[in-house]
N, CA, C and O atoms as a GROMACS GRO file, in nm:
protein
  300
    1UNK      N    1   0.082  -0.118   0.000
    1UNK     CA    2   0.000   0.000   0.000
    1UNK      C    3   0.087   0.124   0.000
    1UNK      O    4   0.190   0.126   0.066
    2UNK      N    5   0.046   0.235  -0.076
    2UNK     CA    6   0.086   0.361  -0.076
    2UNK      C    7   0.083   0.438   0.056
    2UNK      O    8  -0.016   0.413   0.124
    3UNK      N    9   0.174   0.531   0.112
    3UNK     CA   10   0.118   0.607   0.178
    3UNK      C   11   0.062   0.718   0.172
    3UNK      O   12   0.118   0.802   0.101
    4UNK      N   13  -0.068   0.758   0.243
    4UNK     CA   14  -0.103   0.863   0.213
    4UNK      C   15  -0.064   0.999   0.202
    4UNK      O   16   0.002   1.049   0.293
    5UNK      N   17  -0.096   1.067   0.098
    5UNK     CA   18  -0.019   1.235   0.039
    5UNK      C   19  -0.046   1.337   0.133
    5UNK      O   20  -0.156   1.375   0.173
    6UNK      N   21   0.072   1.380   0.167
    6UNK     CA   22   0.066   1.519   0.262
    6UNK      C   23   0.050   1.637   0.183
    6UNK      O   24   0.118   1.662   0.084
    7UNK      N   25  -0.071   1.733   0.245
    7UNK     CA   26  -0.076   1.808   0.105
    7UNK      C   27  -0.065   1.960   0.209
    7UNK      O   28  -0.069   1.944   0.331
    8UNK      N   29  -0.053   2.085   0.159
    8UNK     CA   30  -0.047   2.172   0.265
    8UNK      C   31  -0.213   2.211   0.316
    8UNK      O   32  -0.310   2.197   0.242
    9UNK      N   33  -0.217   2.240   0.394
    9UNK     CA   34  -0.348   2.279   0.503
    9UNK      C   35  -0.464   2.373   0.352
    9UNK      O   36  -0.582   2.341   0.334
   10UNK      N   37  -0.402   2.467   0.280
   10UNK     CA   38  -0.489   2.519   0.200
   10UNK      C   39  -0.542   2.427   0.072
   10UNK      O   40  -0.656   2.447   0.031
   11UNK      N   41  -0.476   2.348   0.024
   11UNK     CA   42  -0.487   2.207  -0.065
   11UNK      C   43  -0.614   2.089  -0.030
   11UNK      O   44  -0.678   2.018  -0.108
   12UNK      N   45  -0.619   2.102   0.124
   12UNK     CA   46  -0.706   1.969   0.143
   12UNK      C   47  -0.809   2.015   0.198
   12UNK      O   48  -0.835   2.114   0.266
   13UNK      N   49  -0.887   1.889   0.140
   13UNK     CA   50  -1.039   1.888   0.138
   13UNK      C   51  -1.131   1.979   0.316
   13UNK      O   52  -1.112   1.958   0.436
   14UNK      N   53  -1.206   2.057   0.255
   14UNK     CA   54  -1.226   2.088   0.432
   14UNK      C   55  -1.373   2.038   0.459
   14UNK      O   56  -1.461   2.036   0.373
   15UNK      N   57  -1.384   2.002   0.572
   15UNK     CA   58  -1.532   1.887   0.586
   15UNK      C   59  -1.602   2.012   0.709
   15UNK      O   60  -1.549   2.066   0.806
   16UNK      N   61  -1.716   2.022   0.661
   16UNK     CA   62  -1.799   2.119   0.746
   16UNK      C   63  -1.905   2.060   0.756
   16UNK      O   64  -1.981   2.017   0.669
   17UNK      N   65  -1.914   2.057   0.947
   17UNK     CA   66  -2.062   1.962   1.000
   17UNK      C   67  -2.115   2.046   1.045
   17UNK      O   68  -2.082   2.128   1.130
   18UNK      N   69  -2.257   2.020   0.959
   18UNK     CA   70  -2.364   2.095   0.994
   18UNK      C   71  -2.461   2.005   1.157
   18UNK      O   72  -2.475   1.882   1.164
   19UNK      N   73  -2.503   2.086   1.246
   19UNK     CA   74  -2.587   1.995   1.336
   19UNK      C   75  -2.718   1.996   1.329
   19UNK      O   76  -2.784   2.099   1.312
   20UNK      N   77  -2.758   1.903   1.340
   20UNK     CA   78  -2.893   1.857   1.341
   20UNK      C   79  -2.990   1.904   1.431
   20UNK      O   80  -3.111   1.894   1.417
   21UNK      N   81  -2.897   1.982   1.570
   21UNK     CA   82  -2.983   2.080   1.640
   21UNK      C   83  -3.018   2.221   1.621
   21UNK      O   84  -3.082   2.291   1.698
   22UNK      N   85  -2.968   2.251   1.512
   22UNK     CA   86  -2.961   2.425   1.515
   22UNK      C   87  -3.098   2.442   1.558
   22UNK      O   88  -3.182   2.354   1.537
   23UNK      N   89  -3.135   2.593   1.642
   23UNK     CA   90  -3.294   2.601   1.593
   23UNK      C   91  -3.328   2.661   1.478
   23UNK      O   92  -3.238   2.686   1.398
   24UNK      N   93  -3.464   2.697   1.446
   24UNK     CA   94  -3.470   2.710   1.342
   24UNK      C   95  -3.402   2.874   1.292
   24UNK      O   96  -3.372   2.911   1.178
   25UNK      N   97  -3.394   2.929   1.390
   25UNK     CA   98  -3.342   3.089   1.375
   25UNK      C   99  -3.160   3.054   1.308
   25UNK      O  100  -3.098   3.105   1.215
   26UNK      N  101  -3.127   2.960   1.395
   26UNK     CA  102  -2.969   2.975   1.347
   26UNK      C  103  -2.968   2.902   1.222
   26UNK      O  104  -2.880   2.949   1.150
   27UNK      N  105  -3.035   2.801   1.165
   27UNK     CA  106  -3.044   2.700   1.018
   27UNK      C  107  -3.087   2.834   0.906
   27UNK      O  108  -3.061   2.818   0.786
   28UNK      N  109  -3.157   2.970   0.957
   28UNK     CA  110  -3.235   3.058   0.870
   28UNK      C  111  -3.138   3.160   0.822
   28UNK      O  112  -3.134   3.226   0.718
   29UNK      N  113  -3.051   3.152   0.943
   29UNK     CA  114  -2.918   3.254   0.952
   29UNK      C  115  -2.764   3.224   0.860
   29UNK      O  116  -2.686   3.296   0.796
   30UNK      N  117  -2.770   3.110   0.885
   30UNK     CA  118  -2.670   3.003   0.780
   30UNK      C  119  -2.711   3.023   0.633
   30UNK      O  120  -2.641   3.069   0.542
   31UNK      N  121  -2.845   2.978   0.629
   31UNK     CA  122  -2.858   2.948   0.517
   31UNK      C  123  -2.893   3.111   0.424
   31UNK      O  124  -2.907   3.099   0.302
   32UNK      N  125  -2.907   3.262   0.487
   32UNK     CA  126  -2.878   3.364   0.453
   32UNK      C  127  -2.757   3.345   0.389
   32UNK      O  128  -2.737   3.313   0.272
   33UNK      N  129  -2.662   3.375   0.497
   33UNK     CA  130  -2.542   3.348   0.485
   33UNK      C  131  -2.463   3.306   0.355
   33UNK      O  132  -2.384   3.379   0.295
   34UNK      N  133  -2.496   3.182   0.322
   34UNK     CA  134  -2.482   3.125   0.210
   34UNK      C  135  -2.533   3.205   0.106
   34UNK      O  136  -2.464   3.234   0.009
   35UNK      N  137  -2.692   3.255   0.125
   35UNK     CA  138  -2.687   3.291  -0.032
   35UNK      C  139  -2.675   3.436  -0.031
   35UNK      O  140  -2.715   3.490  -0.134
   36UNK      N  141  -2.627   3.519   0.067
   36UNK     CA  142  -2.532   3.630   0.046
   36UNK      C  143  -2.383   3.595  -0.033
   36UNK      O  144  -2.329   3.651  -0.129
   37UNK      N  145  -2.353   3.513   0.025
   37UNK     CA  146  -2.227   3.486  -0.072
   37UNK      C  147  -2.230   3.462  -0.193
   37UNK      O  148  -2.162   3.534  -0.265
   38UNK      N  149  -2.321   3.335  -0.264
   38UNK     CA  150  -2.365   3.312  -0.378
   38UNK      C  151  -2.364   3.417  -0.427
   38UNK      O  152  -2.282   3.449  -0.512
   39UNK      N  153  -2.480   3.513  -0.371
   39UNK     CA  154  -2.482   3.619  -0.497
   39UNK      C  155  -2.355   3.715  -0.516
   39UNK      O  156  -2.343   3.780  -0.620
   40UNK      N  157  -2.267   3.723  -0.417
   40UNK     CA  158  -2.127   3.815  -0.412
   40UNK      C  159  -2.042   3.738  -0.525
   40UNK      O  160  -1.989   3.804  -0.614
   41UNK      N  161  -2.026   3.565  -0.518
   41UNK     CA  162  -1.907   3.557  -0.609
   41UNK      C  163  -1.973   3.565  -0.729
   41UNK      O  164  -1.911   3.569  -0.835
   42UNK      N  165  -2.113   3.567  -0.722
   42UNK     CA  166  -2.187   3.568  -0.888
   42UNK      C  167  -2.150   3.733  -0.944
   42UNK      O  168  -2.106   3.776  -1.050
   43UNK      N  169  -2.180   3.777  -0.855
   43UNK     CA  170  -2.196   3.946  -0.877
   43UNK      C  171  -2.039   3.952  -0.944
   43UNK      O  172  -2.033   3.983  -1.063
   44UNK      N  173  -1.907   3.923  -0.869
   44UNK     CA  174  -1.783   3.905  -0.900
   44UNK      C  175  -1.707   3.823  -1.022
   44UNK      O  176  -1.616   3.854  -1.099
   45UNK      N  177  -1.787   3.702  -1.004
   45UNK     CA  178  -1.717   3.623  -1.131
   45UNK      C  179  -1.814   3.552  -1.204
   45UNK      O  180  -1.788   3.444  -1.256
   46UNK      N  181  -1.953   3.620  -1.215
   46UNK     CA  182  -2.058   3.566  -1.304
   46UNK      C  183  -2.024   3.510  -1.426
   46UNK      O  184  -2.056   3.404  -1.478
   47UNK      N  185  -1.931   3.627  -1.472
   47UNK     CA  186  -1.956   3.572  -1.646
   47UNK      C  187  -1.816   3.457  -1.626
   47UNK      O  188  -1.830   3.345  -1.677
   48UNK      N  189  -1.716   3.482  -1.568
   48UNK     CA  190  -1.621   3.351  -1.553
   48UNK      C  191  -1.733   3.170  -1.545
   48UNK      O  192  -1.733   3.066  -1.610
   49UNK      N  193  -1.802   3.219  -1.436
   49UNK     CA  194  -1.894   3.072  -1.424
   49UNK      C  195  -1.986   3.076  -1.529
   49UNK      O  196  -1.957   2.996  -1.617
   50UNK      N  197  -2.054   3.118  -1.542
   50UNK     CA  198  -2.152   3.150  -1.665
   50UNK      C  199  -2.067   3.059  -1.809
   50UNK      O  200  -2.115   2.997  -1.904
   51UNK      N  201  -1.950   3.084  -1.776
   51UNK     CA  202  -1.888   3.038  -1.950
   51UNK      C  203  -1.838   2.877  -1.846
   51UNK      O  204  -1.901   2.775  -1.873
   52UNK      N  205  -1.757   2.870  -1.766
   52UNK     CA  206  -1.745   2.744  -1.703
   52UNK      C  207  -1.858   2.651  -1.730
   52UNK      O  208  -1.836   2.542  -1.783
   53UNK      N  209  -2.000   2.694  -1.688
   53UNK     CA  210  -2.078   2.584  -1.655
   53UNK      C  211  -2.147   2.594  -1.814
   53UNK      O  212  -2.208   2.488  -1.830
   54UNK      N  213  -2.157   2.656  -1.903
   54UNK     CA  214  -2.160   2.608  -2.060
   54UNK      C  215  -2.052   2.525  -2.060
   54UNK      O  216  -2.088   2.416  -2.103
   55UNK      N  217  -1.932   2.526  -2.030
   55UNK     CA  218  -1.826   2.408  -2.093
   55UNK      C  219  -1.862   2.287  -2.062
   55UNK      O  220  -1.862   2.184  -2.130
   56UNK      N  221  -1.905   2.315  -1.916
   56UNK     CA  222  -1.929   2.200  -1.828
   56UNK      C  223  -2.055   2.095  -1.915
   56UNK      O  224  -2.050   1.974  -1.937
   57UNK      N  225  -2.179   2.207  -1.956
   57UNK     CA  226  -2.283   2.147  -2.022
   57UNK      C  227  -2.262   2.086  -2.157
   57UNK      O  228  -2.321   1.986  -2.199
   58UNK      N  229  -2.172   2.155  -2.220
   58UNK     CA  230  -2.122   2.135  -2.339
   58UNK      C  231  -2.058   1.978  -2.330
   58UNK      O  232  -2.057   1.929  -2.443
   59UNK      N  233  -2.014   1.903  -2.245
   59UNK     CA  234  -1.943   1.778  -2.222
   59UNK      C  235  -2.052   1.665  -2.205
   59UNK      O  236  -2.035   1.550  -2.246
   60UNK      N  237  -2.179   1.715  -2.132
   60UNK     CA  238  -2.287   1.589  -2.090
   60UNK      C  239  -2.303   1.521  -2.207
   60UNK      O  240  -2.269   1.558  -2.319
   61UNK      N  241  -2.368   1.398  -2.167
   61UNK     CA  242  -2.406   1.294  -2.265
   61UNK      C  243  -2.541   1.382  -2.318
   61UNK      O  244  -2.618   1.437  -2.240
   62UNK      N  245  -2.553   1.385  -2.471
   62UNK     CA  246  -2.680   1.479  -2.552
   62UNK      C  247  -2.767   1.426  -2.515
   62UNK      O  248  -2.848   1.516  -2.494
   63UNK      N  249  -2.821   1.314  -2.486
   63UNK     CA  250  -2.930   1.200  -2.415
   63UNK      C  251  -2.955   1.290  -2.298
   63UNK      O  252  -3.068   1.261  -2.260
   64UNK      N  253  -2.915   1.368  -2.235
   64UNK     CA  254  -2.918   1.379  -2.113
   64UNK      C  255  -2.998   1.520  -2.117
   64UNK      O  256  -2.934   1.616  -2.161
   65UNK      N  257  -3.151   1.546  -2.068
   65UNK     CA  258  -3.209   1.635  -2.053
   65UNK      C  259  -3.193   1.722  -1.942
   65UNK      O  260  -3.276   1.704  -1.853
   66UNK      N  261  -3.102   1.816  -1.920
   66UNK     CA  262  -3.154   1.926  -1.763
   66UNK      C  263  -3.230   2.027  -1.786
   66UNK      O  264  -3.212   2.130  -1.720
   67UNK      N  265  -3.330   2.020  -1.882
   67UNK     CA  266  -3.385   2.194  -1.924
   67UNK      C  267  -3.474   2.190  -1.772
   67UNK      O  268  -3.480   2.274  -1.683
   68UNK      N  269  -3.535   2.063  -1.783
   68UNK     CA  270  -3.663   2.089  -1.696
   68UNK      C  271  -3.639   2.135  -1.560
   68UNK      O  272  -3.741   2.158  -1.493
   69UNK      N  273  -3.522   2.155  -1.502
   69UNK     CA  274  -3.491   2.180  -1.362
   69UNK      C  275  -3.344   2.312  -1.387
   69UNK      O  276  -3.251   2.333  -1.309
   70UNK      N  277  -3.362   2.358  -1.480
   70UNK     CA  278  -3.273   2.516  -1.537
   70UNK      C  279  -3.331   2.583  -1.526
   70UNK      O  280  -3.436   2.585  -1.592
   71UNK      N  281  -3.291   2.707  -1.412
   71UNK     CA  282  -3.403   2.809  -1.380
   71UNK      C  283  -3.286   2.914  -1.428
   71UNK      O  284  -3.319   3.027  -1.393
   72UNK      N  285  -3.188   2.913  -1.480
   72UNK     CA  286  -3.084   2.989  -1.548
   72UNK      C  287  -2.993   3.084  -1.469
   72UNK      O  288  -2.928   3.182  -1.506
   73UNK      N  289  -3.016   3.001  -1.301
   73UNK     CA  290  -2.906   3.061  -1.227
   73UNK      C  291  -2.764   2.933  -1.202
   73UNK      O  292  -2.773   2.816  -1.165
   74UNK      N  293  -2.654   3.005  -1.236
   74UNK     CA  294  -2.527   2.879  -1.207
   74UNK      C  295  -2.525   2.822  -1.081
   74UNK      O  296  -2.406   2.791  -1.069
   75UNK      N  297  -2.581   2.788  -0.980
   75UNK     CA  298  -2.588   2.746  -0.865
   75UNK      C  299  -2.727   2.679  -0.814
   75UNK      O  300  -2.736   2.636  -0.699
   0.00000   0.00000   0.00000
């Protein structure tokens, strides 16, 4: 067996646990949170992702329908 790769602290994967107790005020506050950001890196690097996730679409199998669940935001 290989040993496993030391990679530096900014490189590796970061695991964020959400708890199952929040109440509902702090789950409402998070999840703000989140889509304050969304819209900041959209606002910032929209058209960068915008052309990413065409490449991205551009690769699927043509068989493969997503119109019906494309509400034409990248996220």
């Amino acid at each position: 067996m290989s040993e496993p790769e030391h990679h530096p602290a900014h490189l590796r994967p970061a695991t964020v646990e959400i708890s199952r107790f929040w109440p509902p005020e702090v789950a409402l506050a998070v999840f703000e949170l989140i889509d304050d950001l969304r819209d900041k890196i959209l606002a910032l690097h929209g058209d960068q992702l915008r052309e990413a996730l065409q490449a991205n679409r551009g690769q699927r199998d043509p068989n493969e329908s997503g119109d019906a669940a494309d509400d034409g935001r990248p996220f």
